[in-house]
N, CA, C and O atoms as a GROMACS GRO file, in nm:
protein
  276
    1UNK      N    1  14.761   8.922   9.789
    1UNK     CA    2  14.638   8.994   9.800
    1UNK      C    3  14.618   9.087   9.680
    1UNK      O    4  14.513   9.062   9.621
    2UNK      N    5  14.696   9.196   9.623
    2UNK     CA    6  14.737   9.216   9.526
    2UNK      C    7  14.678   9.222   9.389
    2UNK      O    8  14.621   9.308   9.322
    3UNK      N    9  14.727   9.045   9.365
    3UNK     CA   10  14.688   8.984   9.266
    3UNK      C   11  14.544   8.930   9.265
    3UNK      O   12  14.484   8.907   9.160
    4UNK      N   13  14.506   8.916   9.357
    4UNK     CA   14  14.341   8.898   9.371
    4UNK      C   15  14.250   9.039   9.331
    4UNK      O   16  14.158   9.036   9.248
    5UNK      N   17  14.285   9.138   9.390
    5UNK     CA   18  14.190   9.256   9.343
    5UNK      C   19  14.263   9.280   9.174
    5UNK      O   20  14.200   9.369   9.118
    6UNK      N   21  14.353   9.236   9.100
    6UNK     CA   22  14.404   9.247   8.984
    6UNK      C   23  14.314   9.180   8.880
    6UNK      O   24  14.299   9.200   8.759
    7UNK      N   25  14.259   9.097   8.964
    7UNK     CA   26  14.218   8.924   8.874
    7UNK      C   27  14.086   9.019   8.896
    7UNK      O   28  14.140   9.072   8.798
    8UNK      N   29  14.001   9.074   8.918
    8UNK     CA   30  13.896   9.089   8.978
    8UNK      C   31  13.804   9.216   8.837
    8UNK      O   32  13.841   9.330   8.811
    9UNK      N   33  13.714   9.159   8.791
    9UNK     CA   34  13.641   9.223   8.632
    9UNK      C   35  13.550   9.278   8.705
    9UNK      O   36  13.501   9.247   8.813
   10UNK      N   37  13.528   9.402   8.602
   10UNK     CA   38  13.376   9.484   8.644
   10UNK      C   39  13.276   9.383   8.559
   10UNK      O   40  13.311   9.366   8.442
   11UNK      N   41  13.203   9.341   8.585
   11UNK     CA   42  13.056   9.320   8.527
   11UNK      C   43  12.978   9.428   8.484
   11UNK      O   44  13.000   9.537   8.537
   12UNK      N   45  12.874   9.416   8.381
   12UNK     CA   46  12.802   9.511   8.390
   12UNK      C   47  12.676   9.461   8.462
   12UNK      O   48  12.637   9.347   8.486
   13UNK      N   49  12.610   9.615   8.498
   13UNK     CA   50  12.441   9.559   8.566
   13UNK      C   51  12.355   9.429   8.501
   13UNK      O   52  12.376   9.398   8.384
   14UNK      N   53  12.285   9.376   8.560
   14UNK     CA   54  12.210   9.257   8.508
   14UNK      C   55  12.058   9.362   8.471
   14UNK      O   56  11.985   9.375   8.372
   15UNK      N   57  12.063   9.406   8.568
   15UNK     CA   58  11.937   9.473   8.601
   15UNK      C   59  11.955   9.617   8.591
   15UNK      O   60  12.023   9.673   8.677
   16UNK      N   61  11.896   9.691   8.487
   16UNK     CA   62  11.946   9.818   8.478
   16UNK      C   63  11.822   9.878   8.562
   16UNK      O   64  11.889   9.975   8.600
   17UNK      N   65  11.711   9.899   8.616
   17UNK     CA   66  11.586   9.922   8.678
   17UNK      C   67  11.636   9.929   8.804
   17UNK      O   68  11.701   9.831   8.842
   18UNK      N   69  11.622  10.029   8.886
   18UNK     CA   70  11.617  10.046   8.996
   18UNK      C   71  11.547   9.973   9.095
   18UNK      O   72  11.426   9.956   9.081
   19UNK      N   73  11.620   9.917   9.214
   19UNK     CA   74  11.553   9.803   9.295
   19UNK      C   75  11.438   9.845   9.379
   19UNK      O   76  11.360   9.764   9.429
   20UNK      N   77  11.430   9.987   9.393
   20UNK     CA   78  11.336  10.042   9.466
   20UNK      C   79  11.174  10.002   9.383
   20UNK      O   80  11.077   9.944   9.430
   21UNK      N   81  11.193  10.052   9.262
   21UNK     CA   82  11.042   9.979   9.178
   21UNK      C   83  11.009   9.844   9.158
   21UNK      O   84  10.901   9.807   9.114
   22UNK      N   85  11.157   9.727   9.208
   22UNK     CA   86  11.068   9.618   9.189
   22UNK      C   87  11.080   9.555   9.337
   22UNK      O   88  11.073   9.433   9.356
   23UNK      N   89  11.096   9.647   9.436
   23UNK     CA   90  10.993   9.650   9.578
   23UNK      C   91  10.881   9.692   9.597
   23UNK      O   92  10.796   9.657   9.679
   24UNK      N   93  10.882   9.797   9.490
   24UNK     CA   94  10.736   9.842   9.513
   24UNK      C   95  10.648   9.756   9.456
   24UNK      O   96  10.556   9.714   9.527
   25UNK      N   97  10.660   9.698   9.281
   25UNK     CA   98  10.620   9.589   9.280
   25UNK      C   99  10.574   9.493   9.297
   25UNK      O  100  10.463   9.450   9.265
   26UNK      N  101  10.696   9.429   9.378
   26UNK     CA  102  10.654   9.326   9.489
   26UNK      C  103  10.520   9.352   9.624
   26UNK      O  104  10.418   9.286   9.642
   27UNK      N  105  10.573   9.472   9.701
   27UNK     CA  106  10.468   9.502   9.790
   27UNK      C  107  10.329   9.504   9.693
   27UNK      O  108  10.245   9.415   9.682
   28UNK      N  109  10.332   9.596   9.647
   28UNK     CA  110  10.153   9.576   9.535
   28UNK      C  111  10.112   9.432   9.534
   28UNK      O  112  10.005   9.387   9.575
   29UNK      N  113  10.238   9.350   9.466
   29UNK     CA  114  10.113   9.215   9.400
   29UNK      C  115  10.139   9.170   9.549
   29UNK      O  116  10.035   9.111   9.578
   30UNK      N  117  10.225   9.167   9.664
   30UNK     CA  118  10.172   9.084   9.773
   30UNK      C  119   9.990   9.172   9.846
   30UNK      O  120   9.910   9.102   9.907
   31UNK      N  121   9.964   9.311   9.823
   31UNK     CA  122   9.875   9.365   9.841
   31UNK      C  123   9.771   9.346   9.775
   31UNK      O  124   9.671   9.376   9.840
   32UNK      N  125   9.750   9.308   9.674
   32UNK     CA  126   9.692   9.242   9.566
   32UNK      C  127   9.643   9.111   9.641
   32UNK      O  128   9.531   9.098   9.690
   33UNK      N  129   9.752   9.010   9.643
   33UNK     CA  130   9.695   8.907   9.632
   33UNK      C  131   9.612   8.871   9.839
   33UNK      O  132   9.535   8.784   9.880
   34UNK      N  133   9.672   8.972   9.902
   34UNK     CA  134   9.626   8.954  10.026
   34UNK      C  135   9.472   8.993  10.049
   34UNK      O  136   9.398   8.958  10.140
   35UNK      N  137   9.442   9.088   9.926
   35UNK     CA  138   9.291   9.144   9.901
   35UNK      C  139   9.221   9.044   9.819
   35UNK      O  140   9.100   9.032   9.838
   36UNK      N  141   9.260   8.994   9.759
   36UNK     CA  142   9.223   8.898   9.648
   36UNK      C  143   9.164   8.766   9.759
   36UNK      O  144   9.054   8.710   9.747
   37UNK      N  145   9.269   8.733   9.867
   37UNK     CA  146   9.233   8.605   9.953
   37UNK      C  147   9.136   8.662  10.040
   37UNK      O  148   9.052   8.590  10.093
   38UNK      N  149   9.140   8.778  10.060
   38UNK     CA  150   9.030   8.817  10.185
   38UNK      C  151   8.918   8.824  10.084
   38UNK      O  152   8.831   8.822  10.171
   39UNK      N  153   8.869   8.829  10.004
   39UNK     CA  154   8.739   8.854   9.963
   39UNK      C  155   8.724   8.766   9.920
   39UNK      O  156   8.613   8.756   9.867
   40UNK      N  157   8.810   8.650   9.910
   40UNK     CA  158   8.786   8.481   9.847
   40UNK      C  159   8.723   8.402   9.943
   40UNK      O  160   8.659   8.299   9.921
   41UNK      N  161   8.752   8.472  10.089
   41UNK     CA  162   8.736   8.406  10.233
   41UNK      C  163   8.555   8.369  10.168
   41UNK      O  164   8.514   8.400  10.056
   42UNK      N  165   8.489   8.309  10.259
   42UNK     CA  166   8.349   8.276  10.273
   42UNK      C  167   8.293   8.351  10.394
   42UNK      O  168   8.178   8.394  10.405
   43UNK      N  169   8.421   8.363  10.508
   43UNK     CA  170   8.334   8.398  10.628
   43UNK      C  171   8.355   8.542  10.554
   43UNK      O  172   8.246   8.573  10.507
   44UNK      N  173   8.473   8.661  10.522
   44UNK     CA  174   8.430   8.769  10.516
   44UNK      C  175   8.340   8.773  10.375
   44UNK      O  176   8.346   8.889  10.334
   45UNK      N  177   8.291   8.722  10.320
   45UNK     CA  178   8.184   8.741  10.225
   45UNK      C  179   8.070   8.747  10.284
   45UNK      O  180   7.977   8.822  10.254
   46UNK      N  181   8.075   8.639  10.397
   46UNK     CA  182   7.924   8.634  10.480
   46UNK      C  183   7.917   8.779  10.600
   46UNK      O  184   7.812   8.829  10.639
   47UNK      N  185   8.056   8.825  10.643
   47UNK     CA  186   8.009   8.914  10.701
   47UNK      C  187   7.937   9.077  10.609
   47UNK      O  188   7.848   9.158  10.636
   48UNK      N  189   8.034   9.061  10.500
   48UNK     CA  190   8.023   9.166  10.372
   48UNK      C  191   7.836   9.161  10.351
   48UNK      O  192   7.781   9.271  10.342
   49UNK      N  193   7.779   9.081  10.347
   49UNK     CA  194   7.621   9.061  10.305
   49UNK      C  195   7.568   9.107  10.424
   49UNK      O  196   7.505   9.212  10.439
   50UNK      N  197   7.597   9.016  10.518
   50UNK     CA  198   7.519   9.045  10.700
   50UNK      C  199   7.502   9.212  10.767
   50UNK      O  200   7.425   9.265  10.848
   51UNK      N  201   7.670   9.275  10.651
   51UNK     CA  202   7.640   9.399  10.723
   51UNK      C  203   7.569   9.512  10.610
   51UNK      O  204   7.523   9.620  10.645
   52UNK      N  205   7.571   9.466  10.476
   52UNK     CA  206   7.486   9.511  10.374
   52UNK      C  207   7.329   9.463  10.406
   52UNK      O  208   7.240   9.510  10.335
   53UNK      N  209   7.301   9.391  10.489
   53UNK     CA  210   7.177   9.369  10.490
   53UNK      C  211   7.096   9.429  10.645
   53UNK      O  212   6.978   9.434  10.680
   54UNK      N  213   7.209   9.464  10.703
   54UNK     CA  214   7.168   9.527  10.842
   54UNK      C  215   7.162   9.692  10.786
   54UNK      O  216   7.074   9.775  10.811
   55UNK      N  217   7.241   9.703  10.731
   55UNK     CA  218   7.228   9.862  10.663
   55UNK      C  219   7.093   9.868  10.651
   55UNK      O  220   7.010   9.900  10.736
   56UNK      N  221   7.075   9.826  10.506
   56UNK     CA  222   6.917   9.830  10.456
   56UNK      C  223   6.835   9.803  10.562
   56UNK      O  224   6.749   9.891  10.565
   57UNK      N  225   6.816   9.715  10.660
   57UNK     CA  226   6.757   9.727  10.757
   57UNK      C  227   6.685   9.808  10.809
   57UNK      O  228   6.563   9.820  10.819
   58UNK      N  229   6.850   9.914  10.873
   58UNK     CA  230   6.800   9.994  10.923
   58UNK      C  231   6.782  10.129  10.829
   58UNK      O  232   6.722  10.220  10.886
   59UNK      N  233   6.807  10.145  10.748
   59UNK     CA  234   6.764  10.251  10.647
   59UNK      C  235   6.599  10.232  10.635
   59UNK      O  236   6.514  10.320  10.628
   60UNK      N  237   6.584  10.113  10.635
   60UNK     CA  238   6.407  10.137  10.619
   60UNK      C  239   6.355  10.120  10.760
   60UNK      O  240   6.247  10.080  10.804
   61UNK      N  241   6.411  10.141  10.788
   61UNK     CA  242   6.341  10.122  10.991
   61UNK      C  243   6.376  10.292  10.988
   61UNK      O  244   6.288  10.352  11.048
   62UNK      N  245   6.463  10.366  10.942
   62UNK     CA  246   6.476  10.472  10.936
   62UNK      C  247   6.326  10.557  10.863
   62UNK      O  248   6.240  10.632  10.909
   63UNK      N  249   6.354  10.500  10.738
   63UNK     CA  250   6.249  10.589  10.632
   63UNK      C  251   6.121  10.574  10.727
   63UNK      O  252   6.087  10.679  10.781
   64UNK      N  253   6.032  10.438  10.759
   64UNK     CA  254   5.952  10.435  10.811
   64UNK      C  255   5.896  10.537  10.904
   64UNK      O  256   5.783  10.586  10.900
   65UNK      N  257   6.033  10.572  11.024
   65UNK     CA  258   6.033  10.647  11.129
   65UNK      C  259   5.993  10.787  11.069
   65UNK      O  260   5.910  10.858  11.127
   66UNK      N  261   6.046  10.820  10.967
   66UNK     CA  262   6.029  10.949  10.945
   66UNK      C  263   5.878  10.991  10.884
   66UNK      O  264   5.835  11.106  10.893
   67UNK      N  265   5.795  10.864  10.812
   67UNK     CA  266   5.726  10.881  10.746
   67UNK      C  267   5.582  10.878  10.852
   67UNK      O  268   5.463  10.897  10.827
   68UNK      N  269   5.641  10.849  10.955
   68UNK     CA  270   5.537  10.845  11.093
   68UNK      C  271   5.553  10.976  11.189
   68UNK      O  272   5.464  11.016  11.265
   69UNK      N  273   5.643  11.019  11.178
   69UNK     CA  274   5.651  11.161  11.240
   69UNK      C  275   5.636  11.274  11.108
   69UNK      O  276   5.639  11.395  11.130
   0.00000   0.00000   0.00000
């Protein structure tokens, strides 16, 4: 047994960068690319317009109201 931890070399680091920044890294571009597919979607693009266009909607169903009282 001994002779096994005898035989046994330090290496140096491969990676001198701390593993914590290339988790963080990682989390970003998977955050990235999970935003990237949701706005690639078609249906949430179609809801993105449907509810930009109900806004305006009612913003001028609004103005109207006011311009009558």
């Amino acid at each position: 047994m001994s002779k096994k931890k005898n035989n046994l070399k330090e290496t140096p680091a491969v990676n001198k960068e701390p593993v914590v920044a290339e988790e963080e890294n990682t989390v970003d571009k998977y955050i990235d690319m999970y935003y990237t597919a949701y706005n690639n979607d078609y249906i949430s693009q179609y809801l993105k317009a449907y509810r930009e266009m109900k806004a305006k909607e009612k913003a001028a169903q609004e103005n109207e109201a006011q311009k009558t009282v």
